[in-house]
N, C-alpha and C positions, 0 to 999 in steps of 0.2 A: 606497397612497401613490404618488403622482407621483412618476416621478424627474427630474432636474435634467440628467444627466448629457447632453453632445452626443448627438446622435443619429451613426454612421456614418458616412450620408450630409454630411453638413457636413463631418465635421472629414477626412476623406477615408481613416479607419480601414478595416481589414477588420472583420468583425465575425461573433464566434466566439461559437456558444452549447454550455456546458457542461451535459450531462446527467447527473445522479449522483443515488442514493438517500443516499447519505453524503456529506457535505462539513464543514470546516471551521466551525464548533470539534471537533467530534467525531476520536476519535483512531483511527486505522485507518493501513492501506499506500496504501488509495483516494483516503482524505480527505487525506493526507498529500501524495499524488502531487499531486492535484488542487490542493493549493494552492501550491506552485511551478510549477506548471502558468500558473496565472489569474495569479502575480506578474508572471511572467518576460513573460506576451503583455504584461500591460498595460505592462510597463518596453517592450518591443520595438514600444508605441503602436497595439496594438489593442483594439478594442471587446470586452468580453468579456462576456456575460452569462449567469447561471445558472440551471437549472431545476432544483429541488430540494424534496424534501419538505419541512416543518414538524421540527424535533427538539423534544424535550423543552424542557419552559418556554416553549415558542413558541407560544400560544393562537390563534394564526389564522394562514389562507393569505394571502396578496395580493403585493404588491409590495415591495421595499426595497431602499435602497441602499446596497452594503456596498464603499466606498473605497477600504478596504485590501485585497480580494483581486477584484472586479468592479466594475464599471457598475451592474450591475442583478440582481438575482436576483427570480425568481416560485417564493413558496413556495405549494405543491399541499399539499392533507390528507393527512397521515403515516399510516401505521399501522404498531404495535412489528412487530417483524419475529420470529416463534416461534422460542424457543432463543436467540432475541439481543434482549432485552428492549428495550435502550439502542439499539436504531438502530432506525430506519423505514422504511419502503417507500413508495412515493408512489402513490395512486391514478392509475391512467389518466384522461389528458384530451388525448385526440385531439382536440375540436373546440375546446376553449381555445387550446388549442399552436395549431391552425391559424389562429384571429383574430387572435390576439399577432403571428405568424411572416408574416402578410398584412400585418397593420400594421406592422411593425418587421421586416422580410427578414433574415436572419442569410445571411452569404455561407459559414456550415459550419457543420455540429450537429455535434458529437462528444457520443456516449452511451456512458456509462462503466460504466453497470451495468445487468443482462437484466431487471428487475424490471417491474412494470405501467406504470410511469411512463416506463422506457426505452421497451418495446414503442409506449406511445401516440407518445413524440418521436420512434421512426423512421417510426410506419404517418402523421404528420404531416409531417415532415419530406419522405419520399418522393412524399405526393399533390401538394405544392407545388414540387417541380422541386429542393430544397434536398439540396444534397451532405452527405450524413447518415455518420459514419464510428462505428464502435464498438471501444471498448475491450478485451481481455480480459483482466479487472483480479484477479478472483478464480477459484480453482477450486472452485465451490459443487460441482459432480458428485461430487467426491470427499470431502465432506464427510457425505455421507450414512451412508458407514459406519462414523462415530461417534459416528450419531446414532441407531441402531437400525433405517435405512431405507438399506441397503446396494441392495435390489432396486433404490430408486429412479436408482438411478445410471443405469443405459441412458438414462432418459428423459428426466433432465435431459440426456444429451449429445445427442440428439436435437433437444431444446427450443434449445440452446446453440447447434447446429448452422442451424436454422431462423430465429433471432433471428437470429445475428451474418452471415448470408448474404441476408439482406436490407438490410445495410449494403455501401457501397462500399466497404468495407477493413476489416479488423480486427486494430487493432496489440498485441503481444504486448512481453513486458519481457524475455524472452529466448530463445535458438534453440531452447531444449527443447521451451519454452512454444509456439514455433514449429512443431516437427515434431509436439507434440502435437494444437496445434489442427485441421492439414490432416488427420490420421489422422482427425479426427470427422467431417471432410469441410468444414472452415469455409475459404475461400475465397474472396480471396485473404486476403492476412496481411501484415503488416509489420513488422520489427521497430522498436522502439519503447523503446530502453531507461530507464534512471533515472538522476539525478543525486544529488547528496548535498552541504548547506550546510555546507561545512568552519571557514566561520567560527563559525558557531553551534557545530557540534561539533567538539573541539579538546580536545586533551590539556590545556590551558591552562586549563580550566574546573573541573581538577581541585581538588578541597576537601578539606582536612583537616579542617574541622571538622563535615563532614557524614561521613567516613570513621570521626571519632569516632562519632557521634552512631547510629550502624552497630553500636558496641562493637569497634573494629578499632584495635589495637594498631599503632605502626608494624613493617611486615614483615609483617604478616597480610595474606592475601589476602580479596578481595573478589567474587565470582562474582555473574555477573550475571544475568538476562533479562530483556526487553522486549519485552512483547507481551499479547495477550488470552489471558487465562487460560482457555483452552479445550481441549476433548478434542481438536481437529484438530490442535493445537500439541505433540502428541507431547511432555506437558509431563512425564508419568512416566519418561520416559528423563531428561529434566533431574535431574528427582528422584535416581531411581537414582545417578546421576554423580554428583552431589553428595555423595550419602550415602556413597559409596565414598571420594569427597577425603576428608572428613570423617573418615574413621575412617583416614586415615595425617594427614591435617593440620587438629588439631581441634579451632584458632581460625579455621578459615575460616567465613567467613559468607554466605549464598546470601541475596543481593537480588531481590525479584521483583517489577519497575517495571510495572505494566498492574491492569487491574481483570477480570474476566467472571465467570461462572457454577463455574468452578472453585474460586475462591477461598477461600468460606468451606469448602470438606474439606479444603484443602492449608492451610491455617493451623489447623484444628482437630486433621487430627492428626502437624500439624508447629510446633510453637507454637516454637520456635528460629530460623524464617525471617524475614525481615524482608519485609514488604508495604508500599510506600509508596504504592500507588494509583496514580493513571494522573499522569502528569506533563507539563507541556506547555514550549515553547521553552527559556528559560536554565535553570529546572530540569532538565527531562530533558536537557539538554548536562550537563549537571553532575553529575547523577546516573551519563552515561553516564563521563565523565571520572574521575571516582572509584571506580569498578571495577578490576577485574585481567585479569580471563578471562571471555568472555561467552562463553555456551551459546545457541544457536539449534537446536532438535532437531528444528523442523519438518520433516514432507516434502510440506506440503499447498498451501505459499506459491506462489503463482507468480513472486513475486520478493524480497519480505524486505526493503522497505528498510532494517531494525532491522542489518541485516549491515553495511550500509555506515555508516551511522550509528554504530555500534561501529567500525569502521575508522577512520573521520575520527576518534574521539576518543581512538585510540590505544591499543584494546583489541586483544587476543589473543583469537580467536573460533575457535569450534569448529561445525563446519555439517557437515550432509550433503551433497555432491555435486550439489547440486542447486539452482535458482533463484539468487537475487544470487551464494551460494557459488562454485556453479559457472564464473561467467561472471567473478568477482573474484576468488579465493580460489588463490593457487599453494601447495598443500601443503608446507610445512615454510618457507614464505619468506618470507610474510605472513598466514599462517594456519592453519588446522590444519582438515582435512574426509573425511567417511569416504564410504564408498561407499553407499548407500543401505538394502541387506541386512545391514549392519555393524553393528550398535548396539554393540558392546562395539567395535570398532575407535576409537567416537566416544570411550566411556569413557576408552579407554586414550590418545588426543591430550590430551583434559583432565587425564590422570594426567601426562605428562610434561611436558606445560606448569606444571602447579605444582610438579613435580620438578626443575625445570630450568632456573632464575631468567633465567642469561644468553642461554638458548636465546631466553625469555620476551620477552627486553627486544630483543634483535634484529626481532622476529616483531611486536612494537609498534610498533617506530618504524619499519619496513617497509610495514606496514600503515595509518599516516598519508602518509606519505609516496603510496603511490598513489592513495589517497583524495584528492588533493588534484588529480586528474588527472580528478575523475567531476562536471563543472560540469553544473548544470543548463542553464544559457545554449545548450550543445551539444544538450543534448537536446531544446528545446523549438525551438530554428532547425529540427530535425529534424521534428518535432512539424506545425511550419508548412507544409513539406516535401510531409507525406505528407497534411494534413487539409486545411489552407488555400488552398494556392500551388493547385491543382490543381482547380477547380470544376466547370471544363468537362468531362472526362476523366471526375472521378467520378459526375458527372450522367450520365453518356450508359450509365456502367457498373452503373450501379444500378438504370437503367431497363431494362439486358437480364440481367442476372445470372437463372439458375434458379435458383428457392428450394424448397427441398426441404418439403412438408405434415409438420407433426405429426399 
């Protein structure tokens, strides 16, 4: 399909191409990022176009135009992704990307994820002179060891090492995320942090009559999380915790807003839990709104927007030390977060937040209250900063950088 939309060159835009395997509608931290990402350039009046696979229901590649979060997207043939059935990966098309990118020049590719489709938009990206930046959005390396292919870890950080070092930059979502990538040897790095829509999430959104609909009395608590039901998500500690509240306070109810591959054994042999599936904009505000205390037990994230998104709506959140936690989270003032070696330290933060009403409702409205401090606006001028404003600079350094052989 044609699209309509100005070309760059006229309307006198920059013109920013987004690479991802995942994007919007689809629910993730990536696809998530990436669509405040594509709102905020095109509100700040740039050209924004995306390169993304085909998802589900989508029966063919080509062209479209999608108004609400780009110019233009080129969807490539998808394939399920093993172990994550509901997302795709996009076939490599080096010498497509290169006729598109000849006819239509993008003045920055930013590629947001390592997969076949990313590797084709850098080794295209690179032979045409176009300042190509990368992501580092997921930590797939470390996911291997719950997947029954722990060995495979070296070689994905090799692999990760290799890809994101043939990009002129590679922005990261926090200093951890930072000091970890350069240990692999990825070079340089930026940081790159997250924002968070506090009008959409908002204590305000909360519901009584979805809190009923929960089976929640008023004064019963509500325990939350939000996220993909997976073994990286360290969702058995969630468990655990819960089942401990549970047996000193045993109208609490454990909400579990996401969908994945876990799902159907944690409902079968927990039929007491409440599953409402994956939820998207004024739902899932709403859903987060009428919670009490959210649990994030991950240590795999590399940054959790689910953290902050619980902050803006005025939840009490329990994290480990690590990713959005770390970089948002002040122990006992706005949250509540253990050390990474600590599982039972996590326990024992969710034991005194539900032991401790007033402590609870201080630690809430603290917790909104800086959330309202995390605009995307700031982070995507940044955004601009490090991928767009700078063409010349990252052209010259991409063309000398060593890249290390897999």
């Amino acid at each position: 399909m044609k699209v309509t939309a100005p070309s760059p060159a006229i309307t006198g835009q920059r013109h920013i191409t987004i690479v991802s395997e995942t994007f919007p509608p689809e629910v993730n931290g990536v696809a998530n990022t990436l669509r405040y990402l594509c709102e905020e350039l095109v509100r700040r009046g740039h050209y924004v176009s995306v390169v993304r696979p085909g998802q589900k229901q989508e029966d063919s590649a080509g062209f479209e135009a999608t108004p609400d979060l780009c110019h233009q997207t080129l969807r490539v043939t998808g394939l399920p992704i093993p172990g994550y059935s509901d997302l795709r990966f996009g076939l490599s098309v080096p010498g497509r990307l290169t006729r598109l990118w000849r006819k239509n020049r993008p003045d920055a590719v930013y590629v947001a994820t390592q997969g076949p489709l990313g590797v084709s938009a850098v080794s295209a990206a690179r032979r045409l002179g176009i300042p190509v930046s990368s992501g580092f959005h997921t930590n797939f390396h470390s996911y291997s060891q719950y997947y029954g292919a722990g060995w495979l870890e070296a070689l994905l950080c090799r692999y990760g090492q290799w890809f994101h070092n043939r990009t002129a930059v590679t922005l990261v979502p926090t200093r951890k995320t930072m000091a970890a990538t350069q240990s692999m040897g990825i070079n340089p790095v930026a940081l790159w942090s997250r924002g968070v829509d506090c009008n959409l999430f908002s204590p305000a959104k909360r519901s009584q009559a979805l809190r009923e609909s929960w089976g929640l009395n008023p004064g019963d608590t509500a325990i939350l999380y939000v996220g993909r039901l997976a073994a990286e998500k360290n969702l058995q500690l969630a468990v655990s915790c819960f089942e401990r509240l549970k047996s000193l306070h045993p109208t609490a109810r454990f909400v579990l807003v996401g969908d994945g591959p876990m799902r159907q054994r944690l409902a079968e042999r927990h039929p007491d839990y409440l599953f409402t599936g994956i939820q998207r904009g004024e739902q899932l505000a709403e859903h987060y709104a009428s919670g009490d205390l959210f649990l994030f037990p991950s240590k795999t994230d590399t940054f959790g927007n689910v953290v902050t998104e619980a902050m803006a709506s005025g939840l009490a959140v329990v994290a480990f030390d690590d990713a959005a936690a770390r970089e948002h989270i002040r122990h006992g003032d706005n949250g509540m977060k253990a050390s990474l070696e600590d599982s039972e330290a996590f326990v024992s933060h969710a034991l005194r937040l539900i032991d401790q009403p007033t402590f609870t409702r201080r630690i809430r409205t603290q917790a909104r209250l800086d959330a309202l401090d995390l605009d995307w606006a700031t982070q995507v001028e940044r955004f601009e900063n490090l991928v767009i404003n700078q063409p010349a600079e990252a052209r010259h350094h991409v063309r000398h950088k060593q890249v290390t052989t897999v």
